[in-house]
Gaussian input, Z-matrix of N, CA and C with variables (Angstrom, degrees):
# hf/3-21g

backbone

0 1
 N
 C     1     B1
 C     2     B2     1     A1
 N     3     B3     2     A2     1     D1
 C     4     B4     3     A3     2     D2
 C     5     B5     4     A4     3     D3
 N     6     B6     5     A5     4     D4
 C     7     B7     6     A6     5     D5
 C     8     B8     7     A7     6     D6
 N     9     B9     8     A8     7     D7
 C    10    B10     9     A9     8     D8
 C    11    B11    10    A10     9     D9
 N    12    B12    11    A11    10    D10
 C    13    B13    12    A12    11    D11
 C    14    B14    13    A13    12    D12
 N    15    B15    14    A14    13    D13
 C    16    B16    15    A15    14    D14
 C    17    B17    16    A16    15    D15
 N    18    B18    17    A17    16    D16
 C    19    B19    18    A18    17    D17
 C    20    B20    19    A19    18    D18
 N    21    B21    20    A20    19    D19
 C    22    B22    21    A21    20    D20
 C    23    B23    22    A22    21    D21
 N    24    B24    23    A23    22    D22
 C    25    B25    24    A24    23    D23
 C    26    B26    25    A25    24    D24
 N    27    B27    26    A26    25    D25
 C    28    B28    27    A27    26    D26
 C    29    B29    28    A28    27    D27
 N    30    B30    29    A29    28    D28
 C    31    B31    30    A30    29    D29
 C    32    B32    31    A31    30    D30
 N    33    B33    32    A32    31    D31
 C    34    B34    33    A33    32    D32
 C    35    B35    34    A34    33    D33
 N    36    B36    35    A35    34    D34
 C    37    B37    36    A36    35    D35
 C    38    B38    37    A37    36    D36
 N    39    B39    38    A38    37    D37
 C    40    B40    39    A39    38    D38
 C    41    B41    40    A40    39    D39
 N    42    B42    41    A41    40    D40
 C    43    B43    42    A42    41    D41
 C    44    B44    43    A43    42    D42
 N    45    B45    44    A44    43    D43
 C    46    B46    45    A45    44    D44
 C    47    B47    46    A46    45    D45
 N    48    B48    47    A47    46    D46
 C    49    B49    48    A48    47    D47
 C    50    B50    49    A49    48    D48
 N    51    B51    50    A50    49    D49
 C    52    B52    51    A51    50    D50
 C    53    B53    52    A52    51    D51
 N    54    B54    53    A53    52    D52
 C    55    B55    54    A54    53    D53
 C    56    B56    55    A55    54    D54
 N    57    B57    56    A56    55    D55
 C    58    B58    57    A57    56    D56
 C    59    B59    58    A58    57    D57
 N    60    B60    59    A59    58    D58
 C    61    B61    60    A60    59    D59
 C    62    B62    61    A61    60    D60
 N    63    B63    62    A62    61    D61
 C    64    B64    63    A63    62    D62
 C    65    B65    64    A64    63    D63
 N    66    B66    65    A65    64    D64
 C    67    B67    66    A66    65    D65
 C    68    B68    67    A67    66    D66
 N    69    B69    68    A68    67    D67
 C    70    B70    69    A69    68    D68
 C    71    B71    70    A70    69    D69
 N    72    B72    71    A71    70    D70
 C    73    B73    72    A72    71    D71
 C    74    B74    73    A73    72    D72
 N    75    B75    74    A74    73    D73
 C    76    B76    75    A75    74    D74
 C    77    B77    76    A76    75    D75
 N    78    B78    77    A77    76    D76
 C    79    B79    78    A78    77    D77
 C    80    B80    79    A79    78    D78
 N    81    B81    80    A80    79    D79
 C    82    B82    81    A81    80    D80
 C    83    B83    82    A82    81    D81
 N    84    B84    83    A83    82    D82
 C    85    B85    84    A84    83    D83
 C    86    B86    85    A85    84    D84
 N    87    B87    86    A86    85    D85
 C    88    B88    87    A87    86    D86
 C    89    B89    88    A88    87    D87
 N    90    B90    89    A89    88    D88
 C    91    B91    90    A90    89    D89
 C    92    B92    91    A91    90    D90
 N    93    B93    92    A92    91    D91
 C    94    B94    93    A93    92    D92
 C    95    B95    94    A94    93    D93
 N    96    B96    95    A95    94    D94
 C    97    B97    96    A96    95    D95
 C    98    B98    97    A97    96    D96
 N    99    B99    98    A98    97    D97
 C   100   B100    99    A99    98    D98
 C   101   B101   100   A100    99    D99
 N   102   B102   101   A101   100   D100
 C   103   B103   102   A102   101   D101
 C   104   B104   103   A103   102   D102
 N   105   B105   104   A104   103   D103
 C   106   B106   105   A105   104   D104
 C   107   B107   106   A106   105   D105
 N   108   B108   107   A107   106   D106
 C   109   B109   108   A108   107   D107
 C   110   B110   109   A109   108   D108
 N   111   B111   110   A110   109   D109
 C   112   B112   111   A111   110   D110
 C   113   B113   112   A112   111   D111
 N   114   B114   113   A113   112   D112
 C   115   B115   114   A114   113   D113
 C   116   B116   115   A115   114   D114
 N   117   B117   116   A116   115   D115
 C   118   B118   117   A117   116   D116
 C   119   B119   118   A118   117   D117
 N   120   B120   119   A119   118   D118
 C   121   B121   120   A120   119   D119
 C   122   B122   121   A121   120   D120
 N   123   B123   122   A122   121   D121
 C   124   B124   123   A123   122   D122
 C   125   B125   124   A124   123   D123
 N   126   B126   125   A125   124   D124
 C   127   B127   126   A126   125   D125
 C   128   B128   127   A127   126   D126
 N   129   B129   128   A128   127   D127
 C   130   B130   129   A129   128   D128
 C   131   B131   130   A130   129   D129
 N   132   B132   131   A131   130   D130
 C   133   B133   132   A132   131   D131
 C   134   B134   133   A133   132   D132
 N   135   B135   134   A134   133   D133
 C   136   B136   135   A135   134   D134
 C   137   B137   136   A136   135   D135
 N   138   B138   137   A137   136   D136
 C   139   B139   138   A138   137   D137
 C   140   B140   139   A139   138   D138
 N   141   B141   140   A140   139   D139
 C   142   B142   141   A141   140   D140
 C   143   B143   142   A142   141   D141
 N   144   B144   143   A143   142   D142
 C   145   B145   144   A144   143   D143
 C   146   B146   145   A145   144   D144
 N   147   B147   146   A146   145   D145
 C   148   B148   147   A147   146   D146
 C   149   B149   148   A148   147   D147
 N   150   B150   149   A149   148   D148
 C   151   B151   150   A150   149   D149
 C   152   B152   151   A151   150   D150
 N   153   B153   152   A152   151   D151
 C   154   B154   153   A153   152   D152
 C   155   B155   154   A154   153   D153
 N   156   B156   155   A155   154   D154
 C   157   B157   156   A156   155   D155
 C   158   B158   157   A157   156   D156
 N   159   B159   158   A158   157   D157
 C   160   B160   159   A159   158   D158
 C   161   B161   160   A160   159   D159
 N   162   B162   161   A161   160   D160
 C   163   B163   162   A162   161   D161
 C   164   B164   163   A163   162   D162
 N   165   B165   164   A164   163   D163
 C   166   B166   165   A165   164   D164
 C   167   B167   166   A166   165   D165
 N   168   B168   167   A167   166   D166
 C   169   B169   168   A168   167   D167
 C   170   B170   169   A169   168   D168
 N   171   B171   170   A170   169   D169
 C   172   B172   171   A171   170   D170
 C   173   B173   172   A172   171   D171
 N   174   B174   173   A173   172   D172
 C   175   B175   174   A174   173   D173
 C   176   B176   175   A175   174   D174
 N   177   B177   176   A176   175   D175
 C   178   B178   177   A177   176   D176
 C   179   B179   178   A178   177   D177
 N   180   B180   179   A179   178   D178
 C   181   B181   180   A180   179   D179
 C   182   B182   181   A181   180   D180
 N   183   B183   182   A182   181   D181
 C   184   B184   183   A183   182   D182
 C   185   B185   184   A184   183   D183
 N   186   B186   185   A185   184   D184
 C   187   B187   186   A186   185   D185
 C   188   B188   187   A187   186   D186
 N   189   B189   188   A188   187   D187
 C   190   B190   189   A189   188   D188
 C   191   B191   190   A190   189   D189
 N   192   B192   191   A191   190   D190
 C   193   B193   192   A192   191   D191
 C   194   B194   193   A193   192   D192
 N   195   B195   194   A194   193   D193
 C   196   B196   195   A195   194   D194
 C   197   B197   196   A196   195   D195
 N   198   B198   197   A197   196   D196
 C   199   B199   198   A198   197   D197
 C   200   B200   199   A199   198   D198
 N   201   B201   200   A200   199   D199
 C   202   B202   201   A201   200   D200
 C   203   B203   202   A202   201   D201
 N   204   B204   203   A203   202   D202
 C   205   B205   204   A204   203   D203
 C   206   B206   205   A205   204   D204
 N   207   B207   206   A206   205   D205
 C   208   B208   207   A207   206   D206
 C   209   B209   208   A208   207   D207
 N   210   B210   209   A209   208   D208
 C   211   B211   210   A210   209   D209
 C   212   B212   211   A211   210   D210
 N   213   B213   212   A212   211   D211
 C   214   B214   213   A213   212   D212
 C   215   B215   214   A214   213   D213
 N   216   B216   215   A215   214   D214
 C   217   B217   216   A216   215   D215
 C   218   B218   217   A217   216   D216
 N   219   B219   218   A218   217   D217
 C   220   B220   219   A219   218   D218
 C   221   B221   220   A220   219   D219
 N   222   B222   221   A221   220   D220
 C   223   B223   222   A222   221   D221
 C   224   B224   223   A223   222   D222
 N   225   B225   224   A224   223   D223
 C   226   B226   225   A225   224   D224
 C   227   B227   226   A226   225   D225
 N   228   B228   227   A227   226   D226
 C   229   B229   228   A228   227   D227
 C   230   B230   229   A229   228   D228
 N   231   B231   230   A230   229   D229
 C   232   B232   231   A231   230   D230
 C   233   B233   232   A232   231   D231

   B1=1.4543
   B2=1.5199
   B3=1.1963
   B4=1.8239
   B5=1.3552
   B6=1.5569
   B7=1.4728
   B8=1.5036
   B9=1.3163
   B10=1.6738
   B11=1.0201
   B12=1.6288
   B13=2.0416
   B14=1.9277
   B15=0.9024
   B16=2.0715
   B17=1.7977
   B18=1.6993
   B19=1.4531
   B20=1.7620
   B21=1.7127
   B22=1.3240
   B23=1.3683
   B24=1.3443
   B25=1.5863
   B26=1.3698
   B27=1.1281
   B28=1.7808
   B29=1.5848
   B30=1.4248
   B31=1.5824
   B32=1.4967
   B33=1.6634
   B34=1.1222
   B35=1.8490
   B36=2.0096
   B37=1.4926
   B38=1.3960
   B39=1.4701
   B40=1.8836
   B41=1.6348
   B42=1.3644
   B43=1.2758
   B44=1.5205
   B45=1.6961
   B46=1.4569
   B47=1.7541
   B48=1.4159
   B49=1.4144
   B50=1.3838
   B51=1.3656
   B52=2.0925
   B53=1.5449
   B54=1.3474
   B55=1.2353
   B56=1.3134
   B57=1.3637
   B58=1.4479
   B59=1.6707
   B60=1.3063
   B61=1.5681
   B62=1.2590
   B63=1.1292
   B64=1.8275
   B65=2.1875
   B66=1.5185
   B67=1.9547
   B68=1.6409
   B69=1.7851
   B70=1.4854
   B71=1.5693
   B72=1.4088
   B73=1.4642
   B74=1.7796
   B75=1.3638
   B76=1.3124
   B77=1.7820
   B78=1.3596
   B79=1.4221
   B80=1.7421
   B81=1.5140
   B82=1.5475
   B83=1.6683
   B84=1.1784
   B85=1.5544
   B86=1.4793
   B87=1.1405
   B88=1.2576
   B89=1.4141
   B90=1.8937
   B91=1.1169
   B92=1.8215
   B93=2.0119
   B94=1.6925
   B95=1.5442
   B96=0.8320
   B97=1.3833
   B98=1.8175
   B99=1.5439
   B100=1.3770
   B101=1.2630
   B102=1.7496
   B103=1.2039
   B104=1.4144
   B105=1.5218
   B106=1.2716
   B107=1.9749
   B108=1.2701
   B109=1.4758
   B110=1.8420
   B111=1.2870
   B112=1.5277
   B113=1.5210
   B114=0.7161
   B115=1.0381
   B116=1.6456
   B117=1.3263
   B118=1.4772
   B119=1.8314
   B120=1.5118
   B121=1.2938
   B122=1.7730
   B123=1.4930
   B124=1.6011
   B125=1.5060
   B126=1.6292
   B127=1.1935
   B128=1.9485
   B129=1.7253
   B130=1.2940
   B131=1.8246
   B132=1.6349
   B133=1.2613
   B134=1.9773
   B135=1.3917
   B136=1.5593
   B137=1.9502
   B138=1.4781
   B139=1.1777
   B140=1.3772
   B141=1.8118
   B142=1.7052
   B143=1.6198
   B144=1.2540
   B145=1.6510
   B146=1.3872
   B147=1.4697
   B148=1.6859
   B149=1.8868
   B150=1.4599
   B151=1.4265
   B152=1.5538
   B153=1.6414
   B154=1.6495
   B155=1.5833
   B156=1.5164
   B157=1.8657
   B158=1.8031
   B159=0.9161
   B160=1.6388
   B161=0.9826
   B162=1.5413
   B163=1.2180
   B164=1.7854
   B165=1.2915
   B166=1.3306
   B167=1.8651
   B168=1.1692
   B169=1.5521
   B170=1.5058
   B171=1.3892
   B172=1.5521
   B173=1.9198
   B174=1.1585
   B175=1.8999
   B176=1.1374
   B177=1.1529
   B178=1.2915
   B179=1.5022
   B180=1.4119
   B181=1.7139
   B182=1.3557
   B183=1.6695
   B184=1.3716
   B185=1.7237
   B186=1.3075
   B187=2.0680
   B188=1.7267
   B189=0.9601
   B190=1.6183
   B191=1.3751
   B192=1.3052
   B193=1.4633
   B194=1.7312
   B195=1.5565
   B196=1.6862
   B197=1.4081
   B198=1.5557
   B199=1.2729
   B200=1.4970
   B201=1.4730
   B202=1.7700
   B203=1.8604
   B204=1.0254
   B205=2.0767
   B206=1.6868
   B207=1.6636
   B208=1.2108
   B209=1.0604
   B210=1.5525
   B211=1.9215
   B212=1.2079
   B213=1.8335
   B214=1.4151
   B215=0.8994
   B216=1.7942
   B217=1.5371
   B218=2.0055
   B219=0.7892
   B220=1.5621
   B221=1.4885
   B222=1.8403
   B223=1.5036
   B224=1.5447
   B225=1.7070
   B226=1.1164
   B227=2.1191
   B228=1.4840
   B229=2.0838
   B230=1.3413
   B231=1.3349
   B232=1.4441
   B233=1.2502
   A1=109.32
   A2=102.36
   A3=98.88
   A4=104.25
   A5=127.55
   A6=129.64
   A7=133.67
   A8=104.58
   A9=115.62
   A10=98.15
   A11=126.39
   A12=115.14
   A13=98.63
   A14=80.61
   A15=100.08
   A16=97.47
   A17=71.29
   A18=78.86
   A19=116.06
   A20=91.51
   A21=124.99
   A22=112.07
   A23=124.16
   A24=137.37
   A25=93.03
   A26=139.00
   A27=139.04
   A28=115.05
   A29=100.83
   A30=113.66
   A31=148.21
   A32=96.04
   A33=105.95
   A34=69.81
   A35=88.31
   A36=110.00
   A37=95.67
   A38=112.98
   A39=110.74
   A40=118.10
   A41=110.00
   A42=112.38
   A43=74.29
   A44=102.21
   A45=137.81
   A46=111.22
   A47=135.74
   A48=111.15
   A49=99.75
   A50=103.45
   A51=101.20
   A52=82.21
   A53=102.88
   A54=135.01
   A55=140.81
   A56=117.51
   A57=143.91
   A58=89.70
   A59=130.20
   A60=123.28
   A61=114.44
   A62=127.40
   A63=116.49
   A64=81.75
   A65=67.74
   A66=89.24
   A67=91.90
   A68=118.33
   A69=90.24
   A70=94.56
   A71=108.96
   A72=113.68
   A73=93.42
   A74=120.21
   A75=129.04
   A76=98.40
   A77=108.74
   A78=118.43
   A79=110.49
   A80=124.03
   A81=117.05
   A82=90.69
   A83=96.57
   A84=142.92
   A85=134.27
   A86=147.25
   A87=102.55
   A88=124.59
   A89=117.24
   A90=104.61
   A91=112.05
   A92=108.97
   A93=101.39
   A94=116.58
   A95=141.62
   A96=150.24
   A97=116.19
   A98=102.30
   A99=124.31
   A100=111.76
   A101=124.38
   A102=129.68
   A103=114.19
   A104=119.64
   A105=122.12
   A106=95.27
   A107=106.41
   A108=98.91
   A109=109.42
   A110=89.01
   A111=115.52
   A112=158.93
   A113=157.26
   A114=160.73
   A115=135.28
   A116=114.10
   A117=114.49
   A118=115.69
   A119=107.96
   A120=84.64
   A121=164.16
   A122=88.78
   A123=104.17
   A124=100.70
   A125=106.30
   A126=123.90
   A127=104.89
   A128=101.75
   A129=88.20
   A130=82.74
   A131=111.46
   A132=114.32
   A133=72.14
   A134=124.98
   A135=131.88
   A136=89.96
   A137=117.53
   A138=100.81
   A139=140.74
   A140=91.70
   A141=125.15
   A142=99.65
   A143=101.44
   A144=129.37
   A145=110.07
   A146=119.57
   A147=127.68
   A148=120.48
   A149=90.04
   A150=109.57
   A151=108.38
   A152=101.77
   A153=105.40
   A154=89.63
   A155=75.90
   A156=96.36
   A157=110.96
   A158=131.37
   A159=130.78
   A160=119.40
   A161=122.24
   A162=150.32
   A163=118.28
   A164=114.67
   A165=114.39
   A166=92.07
   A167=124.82
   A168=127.14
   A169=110.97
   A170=105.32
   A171=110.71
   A172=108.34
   A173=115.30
   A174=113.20
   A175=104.73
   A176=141.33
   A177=145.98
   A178=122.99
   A179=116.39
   A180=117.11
   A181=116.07
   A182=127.67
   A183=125.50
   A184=97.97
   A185=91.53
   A186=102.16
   A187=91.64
   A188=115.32
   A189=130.40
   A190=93.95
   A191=108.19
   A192=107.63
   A193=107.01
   A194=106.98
   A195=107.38
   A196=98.94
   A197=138.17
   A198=128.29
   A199=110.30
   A200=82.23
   A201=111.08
   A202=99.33
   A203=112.37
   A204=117.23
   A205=85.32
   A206=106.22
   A207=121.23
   A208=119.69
   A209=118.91
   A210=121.19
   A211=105.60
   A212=125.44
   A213=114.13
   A214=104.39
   A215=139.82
   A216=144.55
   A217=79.58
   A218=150.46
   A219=134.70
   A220=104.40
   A221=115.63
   A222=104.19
   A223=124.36
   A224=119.25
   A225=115.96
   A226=117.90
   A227=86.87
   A228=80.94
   A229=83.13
   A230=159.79
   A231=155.67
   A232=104.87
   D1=126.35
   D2=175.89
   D3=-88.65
   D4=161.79
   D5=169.00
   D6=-66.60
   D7=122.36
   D8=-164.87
   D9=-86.96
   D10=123.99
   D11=165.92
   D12=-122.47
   D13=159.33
   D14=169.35
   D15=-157.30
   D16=123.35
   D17=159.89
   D18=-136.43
   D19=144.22
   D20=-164.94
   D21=-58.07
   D22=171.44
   D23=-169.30
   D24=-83.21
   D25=-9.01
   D26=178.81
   D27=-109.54
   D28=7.18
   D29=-163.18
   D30=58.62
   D31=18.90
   D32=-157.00
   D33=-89.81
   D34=164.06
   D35=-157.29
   D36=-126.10
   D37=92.74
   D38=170.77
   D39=-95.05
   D40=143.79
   D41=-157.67
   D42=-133.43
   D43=153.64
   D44=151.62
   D45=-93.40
   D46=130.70
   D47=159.69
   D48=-147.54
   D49=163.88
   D50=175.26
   D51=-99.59
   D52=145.43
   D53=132.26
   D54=-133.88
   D55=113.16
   D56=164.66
   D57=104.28
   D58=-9.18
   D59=-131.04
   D60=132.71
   D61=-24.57
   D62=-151.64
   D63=-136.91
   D64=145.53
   D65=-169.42
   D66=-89.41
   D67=112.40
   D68=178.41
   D69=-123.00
   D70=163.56
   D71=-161.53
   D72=-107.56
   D73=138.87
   D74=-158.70
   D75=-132.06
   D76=126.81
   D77=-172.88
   D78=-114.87
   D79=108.07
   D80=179.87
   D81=-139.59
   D82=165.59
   D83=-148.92
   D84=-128.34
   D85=64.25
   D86=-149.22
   D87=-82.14
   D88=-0.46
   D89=177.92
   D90=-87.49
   D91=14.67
   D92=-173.89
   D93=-71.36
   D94=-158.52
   D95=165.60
   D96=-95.78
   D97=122.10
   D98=174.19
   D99=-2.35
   D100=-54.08
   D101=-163.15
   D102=-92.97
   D103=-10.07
   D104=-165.82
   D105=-115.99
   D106=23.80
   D107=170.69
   D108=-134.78
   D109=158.16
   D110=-58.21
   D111=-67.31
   D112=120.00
   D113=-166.50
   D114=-41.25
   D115=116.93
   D116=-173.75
   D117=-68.88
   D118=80.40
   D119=163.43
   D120=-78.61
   D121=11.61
   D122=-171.04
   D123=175.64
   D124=-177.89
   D125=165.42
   D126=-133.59
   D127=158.37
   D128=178.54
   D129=-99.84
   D130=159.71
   D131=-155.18
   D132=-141.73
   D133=130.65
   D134=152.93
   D135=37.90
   D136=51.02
   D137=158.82
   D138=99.58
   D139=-30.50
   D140=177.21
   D141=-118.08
   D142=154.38
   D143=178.79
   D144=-84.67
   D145=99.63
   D146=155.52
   D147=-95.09
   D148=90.65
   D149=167.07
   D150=-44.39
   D151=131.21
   D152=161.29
   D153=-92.34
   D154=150.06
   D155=-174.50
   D156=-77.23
   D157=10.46
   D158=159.86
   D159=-76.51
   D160=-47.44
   D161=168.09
   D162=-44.71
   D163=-10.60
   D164=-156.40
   D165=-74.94
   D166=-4.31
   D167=-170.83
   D168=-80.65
   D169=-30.36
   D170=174.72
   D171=-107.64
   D172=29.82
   D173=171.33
   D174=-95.26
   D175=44.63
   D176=152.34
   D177=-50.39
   D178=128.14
   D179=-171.59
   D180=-34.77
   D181=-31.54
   D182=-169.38
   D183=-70.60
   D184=-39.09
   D185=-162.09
   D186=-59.60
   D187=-60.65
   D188=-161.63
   D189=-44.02
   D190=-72.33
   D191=-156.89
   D192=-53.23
   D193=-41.06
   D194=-178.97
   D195=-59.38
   D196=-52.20
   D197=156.09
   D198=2.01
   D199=-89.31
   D200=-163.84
   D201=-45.08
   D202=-56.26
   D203=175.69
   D204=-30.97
   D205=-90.66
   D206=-170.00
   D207=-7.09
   D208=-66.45
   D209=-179.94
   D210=-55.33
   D211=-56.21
   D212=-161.50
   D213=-51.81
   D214=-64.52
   D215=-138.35
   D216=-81.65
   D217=-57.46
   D218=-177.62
   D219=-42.79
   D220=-66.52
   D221=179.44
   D222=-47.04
   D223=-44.06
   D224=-173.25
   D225=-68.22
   D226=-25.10
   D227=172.89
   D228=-106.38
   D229=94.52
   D230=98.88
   D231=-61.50

């Protein structure tokens, strides 16, 4: 799988990526801070989105829904 990004009307930058095995969803910014980019916000787990709880600062409705894009277009070319 190569890496899927959309980015939002606020610029926030959501990414899909595999790692090792596991689909993890990656949250950057460019106005966040050096150390907080970017940021792991979740994994997709059987299909659905499990937020790591640090992350809850960037789940904003724009992010989610690009989330939500993210899984379908992964489920639909699986």
């Amino acid at each position: 799988m190569s890496d899927r990004t959309i980015t939002t009307d606020s610029g926030s930058i959501v990414t899909l990526t595999d790692r090792d095995g596991d689909l993890i969803v990656l949250l950057d910014h460019p106005d966040a801070p050096a150390d907080m980019r970017p940021t792991e916000a979740g994994r997709v787990i059987d299909g659905g989105f499990q937020p790591a709880p640090f992350a809850a600062w960037g789940l904003r409705p724009p992010a989610l829904r690009a989330i939500a894009d993210l899984i379908e277009l992964e489920a639909n070319n699986a």
